[in-house]
C-alpha positions in Angstrom: 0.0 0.0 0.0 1.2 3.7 -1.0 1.6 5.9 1.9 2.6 9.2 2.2 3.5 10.8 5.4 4.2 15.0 7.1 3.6 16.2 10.0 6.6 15.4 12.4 7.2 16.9 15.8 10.5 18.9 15.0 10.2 21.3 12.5 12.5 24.0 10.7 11.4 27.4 10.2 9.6 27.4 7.2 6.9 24.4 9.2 8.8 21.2 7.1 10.8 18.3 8.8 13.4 16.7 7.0 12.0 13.6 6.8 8.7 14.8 5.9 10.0 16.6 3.2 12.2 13.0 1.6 9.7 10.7 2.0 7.9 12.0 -0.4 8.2 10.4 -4.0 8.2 7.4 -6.1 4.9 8.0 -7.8 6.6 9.1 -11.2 5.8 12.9 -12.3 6.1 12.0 -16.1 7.3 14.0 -18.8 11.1 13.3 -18.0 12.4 12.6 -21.3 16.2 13.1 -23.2 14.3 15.4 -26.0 12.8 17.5 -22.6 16.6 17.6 -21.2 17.3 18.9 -24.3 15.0 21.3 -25.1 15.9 22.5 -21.5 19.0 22.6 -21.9 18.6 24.9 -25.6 17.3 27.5 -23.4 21.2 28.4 -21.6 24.7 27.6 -23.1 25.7 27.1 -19.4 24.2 23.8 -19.3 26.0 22.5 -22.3 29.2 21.3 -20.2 26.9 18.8 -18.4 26.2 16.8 -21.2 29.0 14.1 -20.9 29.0 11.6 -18.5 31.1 8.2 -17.5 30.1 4.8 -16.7 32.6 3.4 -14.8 32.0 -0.7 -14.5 34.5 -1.9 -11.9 35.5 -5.9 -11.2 36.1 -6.0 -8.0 38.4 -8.3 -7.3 40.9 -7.5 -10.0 39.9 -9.3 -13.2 42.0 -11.9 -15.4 43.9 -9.1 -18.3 44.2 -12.7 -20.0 40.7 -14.2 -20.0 39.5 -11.0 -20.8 41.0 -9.0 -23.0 45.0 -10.0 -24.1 44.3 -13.7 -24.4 48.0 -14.6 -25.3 46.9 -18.0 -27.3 50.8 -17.8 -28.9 52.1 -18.5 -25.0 53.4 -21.5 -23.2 50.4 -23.2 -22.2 50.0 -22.6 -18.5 50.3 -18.3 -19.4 47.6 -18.6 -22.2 43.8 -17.7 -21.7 41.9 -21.4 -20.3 38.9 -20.3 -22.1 40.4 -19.7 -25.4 40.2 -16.8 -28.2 37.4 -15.4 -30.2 38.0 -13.1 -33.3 37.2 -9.3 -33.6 36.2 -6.9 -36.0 39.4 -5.8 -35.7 42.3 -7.5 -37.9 44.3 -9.3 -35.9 42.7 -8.9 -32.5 41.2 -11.4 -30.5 39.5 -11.2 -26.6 38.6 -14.1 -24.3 36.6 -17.1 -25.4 33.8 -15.6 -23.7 33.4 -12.0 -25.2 31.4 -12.9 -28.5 29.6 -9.8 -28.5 32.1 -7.3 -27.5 34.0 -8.7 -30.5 31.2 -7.6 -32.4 31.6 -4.1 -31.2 34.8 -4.0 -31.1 35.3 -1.5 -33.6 33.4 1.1 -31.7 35.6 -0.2 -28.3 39.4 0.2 -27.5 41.2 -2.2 -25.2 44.4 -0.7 -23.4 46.6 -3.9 -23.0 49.6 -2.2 -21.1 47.7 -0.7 -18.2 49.9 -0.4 -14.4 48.7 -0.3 -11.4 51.4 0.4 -8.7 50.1 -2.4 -6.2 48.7 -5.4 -6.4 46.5 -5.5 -3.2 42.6 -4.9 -3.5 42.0 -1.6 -1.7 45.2 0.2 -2.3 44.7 -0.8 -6.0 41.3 0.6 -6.2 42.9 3.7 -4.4 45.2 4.0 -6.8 42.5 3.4 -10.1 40.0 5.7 -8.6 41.6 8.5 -7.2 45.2 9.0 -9.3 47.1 9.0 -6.2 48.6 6.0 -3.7 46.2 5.9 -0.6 46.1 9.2 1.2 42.7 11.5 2.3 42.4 12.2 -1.4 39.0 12.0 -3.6 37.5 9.9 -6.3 37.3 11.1 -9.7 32.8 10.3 -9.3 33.4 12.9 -6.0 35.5 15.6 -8.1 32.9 15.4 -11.1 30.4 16.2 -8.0 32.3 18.7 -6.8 33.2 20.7 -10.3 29.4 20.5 -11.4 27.6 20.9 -8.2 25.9 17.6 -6.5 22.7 17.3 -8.5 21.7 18.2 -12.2 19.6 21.6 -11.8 17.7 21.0 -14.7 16.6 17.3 -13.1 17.6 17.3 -9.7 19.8 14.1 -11.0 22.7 13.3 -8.5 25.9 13.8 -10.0 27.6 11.0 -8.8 25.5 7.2 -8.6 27.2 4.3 -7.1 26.2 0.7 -7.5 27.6 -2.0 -5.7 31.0 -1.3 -3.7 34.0 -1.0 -4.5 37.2 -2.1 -2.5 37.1 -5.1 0.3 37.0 -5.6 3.6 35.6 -1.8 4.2 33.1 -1.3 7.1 32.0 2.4 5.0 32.5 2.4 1.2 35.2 4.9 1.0 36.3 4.0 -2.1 35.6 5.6 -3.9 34.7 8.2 -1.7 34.7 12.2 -1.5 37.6 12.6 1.2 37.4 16.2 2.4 35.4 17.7 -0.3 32.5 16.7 2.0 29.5 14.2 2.3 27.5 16.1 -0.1 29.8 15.1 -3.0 29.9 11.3 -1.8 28.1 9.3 -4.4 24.6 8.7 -4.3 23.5 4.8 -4.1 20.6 3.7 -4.9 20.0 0.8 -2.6 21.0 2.8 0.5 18.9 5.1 2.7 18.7 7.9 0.5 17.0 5.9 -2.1 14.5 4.6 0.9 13.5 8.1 1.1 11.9 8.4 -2.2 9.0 5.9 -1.5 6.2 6.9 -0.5 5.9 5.5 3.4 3.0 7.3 4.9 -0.7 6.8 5.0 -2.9 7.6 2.4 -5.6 9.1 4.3 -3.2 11.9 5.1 -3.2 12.8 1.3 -6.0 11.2 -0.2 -5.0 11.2 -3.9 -2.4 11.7 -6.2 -3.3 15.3 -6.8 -3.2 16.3 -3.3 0.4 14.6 -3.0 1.3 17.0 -5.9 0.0 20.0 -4.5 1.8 19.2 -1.1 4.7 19.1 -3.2 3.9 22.1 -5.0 3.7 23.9 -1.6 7.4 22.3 0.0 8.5 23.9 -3.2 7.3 27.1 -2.5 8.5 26.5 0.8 12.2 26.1 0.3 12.2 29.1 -2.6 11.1 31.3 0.1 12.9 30.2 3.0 15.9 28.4 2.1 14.9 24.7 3.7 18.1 23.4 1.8 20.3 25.3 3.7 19.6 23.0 6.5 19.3 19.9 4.7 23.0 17.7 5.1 24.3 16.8 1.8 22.6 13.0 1.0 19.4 13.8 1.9 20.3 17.0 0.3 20.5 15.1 -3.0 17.4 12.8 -2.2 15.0 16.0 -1.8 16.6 17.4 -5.3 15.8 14.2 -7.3 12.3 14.0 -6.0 11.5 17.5 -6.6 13.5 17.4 -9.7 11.7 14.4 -11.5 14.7 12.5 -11.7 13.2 9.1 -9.9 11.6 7.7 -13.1 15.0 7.0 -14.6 15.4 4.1 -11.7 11.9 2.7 -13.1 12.8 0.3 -15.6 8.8 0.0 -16.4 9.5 3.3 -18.3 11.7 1.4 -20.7 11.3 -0.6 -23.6 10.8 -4.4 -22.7 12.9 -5.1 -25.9 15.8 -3.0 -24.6 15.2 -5.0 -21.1 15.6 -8.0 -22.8 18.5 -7.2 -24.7 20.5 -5.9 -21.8 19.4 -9.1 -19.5 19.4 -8.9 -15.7 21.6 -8.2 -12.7 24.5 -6.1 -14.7 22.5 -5.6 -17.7 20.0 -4.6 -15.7 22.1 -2.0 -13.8 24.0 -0.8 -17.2 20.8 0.1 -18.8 20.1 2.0 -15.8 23.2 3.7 -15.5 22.5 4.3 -19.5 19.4 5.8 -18.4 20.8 8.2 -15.5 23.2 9.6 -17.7 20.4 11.1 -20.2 18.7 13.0 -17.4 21.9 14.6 -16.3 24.0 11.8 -13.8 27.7 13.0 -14.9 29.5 9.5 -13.3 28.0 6.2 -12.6 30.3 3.6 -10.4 28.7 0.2 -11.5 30.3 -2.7 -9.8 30.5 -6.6 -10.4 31.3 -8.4 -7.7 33.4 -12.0 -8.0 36.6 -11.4 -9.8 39.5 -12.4 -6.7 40.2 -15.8 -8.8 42.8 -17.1 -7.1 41.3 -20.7 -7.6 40.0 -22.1 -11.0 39.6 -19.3 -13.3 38.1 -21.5 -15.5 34.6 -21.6 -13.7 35.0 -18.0 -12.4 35.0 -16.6 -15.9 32.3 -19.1 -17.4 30.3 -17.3 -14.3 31.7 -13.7 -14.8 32.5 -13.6 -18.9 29.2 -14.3 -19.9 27.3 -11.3 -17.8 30.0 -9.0 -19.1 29.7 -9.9 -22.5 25.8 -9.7 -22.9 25.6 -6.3 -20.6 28.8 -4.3 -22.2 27.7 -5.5 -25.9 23.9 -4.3 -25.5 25.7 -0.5 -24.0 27.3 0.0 -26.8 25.1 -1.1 -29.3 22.4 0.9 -27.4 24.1 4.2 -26.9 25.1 3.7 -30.8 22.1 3.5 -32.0 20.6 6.5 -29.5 23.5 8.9 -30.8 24.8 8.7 -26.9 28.3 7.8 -27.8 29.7 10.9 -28.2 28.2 12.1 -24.4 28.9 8.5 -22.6 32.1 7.2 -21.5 32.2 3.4 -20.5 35.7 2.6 -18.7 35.9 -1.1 -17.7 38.5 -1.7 -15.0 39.4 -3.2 -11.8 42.4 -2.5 -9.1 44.8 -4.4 -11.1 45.5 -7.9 -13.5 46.4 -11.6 -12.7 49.0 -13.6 -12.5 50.4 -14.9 -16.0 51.2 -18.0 -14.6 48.7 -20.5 -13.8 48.6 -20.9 -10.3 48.3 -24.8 -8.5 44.8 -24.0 -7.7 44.0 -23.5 -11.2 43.9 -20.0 -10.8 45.6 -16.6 -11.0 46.7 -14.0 -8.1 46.8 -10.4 -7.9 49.5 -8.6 -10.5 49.5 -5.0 -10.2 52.4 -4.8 -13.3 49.9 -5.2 -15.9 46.2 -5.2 -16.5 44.1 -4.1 -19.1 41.4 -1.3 -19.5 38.5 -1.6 -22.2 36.7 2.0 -23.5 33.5 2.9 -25.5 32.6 6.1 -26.5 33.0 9.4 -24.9 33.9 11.2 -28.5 36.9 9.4 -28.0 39.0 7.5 -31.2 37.5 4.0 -30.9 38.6 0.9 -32.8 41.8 -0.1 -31.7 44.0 -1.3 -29.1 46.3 0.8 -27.7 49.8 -0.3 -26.0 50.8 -4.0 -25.8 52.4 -7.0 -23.4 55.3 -9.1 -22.9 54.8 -12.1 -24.9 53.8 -14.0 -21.2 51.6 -10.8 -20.3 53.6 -9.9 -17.7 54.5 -6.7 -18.2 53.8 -3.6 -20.6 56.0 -4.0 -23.7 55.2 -0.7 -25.4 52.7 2.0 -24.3 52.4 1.9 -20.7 49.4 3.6 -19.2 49.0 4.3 -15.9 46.2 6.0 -13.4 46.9 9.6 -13.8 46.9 9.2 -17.8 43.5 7.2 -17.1 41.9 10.0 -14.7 43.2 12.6 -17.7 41.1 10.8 -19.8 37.9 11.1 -18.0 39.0 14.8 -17.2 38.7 15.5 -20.8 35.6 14.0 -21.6 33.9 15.3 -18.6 35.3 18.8 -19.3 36.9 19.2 -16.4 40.3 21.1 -16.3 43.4 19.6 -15.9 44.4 22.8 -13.8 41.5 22.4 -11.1 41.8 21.9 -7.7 40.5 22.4 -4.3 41.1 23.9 -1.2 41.5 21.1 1.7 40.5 21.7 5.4 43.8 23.9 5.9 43.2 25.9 3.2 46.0 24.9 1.1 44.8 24.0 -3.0 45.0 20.6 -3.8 45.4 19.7 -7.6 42.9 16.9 -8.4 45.0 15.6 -11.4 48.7 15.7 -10.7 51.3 15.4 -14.4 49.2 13.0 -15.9 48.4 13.3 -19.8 45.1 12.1 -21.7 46.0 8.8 -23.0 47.6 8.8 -26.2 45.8 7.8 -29.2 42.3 8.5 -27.2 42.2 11.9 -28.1 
């Protein structure tokens, strides 16, 4: 049963509580469309530098560079790929047994096969990929693009920064990738958590009889905070929350509002959440953390990746097809990454361990040069042999397609600036 609930004990000055004023939402307010963003966004050439945005898929754990994406079929048998080769659209380039479909898109991807991440343990890795920097109070590149565009879209009320799933093990809070000392309001918004809670409706429905009286409630907390500045006292999650209700922003979550034939294309669990993210980013979401859980293969790699390959394949191929065929790729960035590679060697277990001297990164869109594979390994995979790339190039990268300047920092809670991006260069070929 809907329920809709106001009237709490503590109030602020202008008569609305907090909660009152987030747990209202979740009915849909219709209308939100990309051609309405748009239109809206025709109206003021400030709004233009809003219109890129990243989707970031992370696997945690620190996925196979081998399985995946530098299979190495020409090595000594226990460095090869265990689930074999398939052919691209690209001459001479192959990927994992189990990417079929990326191989189809391939010409619209780019696969980085000399990537280095200066660790190989899982949270100072994921430091390291998400921030630029070796672990220190320093924040993600999702927090900065919070930070440099404000923390929700003001055309849609869309947070700037969505996270789904974490990122990072053995972390009692999710601070990776978090916002450091930029504050909580730049911290990323999730949808599972309680912020998300607040946008259902959870009160009862005699107190607001209809839908229309729920509108014109809303109508008047509107009002409200316009004439007495109720945000100034609203911390900055639920700060976020209240924006995306008010801002129309929750139908993007509702996959009913999407075609079923899109649905099925994308599948479920990370298909599901990629569409979503696809989604978010047309009403306004500037970086999208999507994670997949399950990569730490330090046993049979085999079964891991005929578990994990699969869900990648179907969920990346359907992204890029989709944003393709809805003119997105020029506005969307997908970065697929994790906190470093594997082991060449096949382990006893029938696995691989963690190897920070080379993974492997895999691109699609942004405006960037697709169709090729930049940088390359040691014939083992072991290390780069030509090309390195390494976390400050890769934050450079998303820097430029966000439009954010390489020159920008922040003041920290001494008042000293911090650069957010340190001597790194977009990577070459990208750009």
């Amino acid at each position: 049963m809907l329920k809709v609930l106001f009237g709490e004990k503590a109030t602020n000055c202008a008569g609305i509580t907090r909660r009152s004023a987030l747990q209202v939402g979740g009915l849909g307010f219709g209308g939100l469309t990309l051609s309405n963003l748009m239109s809206a966004r025709a109206a003021g050439p400030s709004e233009l530098s809003r219109d890129t945005s990243v989707v970031w898929l992370w696997l945690n754990g620190g996925p196979t560079h081998i399985e995946t994406f530098d299979p190495k079929m020409t090595a000594p048998k226990e460095y090869r790929s265990v689930s074999g080769e398939v052919k691209t659209k690209l001459p001479g380039v192959t990927l994992g047994g189990h990417f079929t479909g990326m191989a189809e898109q391939a010409d619209r991807m780019t696969f980085v096969r000399s990537f280095v991440v200066p660790s190989s343990s899982h949270n100072t890795g994921a430091f390291w990929v998400n921030t630029g920097y070796a672990p220190r109070n320093r924040p993600s590149l999702g927090s900065i693009t919070s930070r440099v565009r404000g923390p929700n879209h003001p055309l849609t009320g869309m947070p700037t920064y969505v996270k789904m799933g974490n990122i990072g093990f053995n972390t009692d809070a999710p601070v990776i990738p978090g916002s450091a000392w930029l504050g909580k309001a730049y911290s990323p918004f999730t949808p599972s958590g309680p912020s998300r809670e607040n946008m259902n409706l959870t009160t009862q429905v005699s107190r607001l009889e209809d839908r229309r009286s729920l509108l014109k409630g809303l109508d008047k907390i509107r009002r409200d905070v316009d004439a007495n500045g109720v945000m100034d006292g609203i911390d900055g999650m639920n700060n976020q929350a209240f924006s995306l209700i008010l801002g129309k922003a929750t139908q993007a979550f509702d996959m009913k509002q999407e075609d079923p034939r899109t649905v099925d294309k994308y599948g479920g669990g990370l298909g599901q959440s990629l569409l979503t993210a696809r989604r978010l980013c047309e009403v306004g979401c500037g970086f999208v953390a999507v994670s997949l859980q399950g990569w730490d293969m330090h046993g049979n790699v085999a079964g891991g990746m005929n578990s994990r390959g699969p869900q990648v394949d179907r969920a990346v191929s359907a992204f890029v097809s989709d944003i393709h065929q809805r003119g997105l790729d020029k506005n969307i960035l997908l970065v697929i990454s994790g906190e470093f590679g594997r082991t060449p060697r096949i382990n006893k277990n029938a696995g691989r361990d963690h190897w920070g001297p080379l993974s492997t990164l895999a691109l699609a869109g942004g405006g960037l040069n697709m169709g090729q594979v930049i940088g390359r390994s040691s014939p083992k995979a072991e290390v780069p042999a030509g090309g390195k790339v390494d976390p400050q190039q890769l934050m450079a990268t998303v820097f430029h397609v966000l439009g954010i300047e390489r020159e920008t920092s922040f003041d920290d809670p001494a008042g000293r600036p911090i650069p957010m991006l340190g001597t790194g260069q977009p990577i070459r070929g990208l750009i």
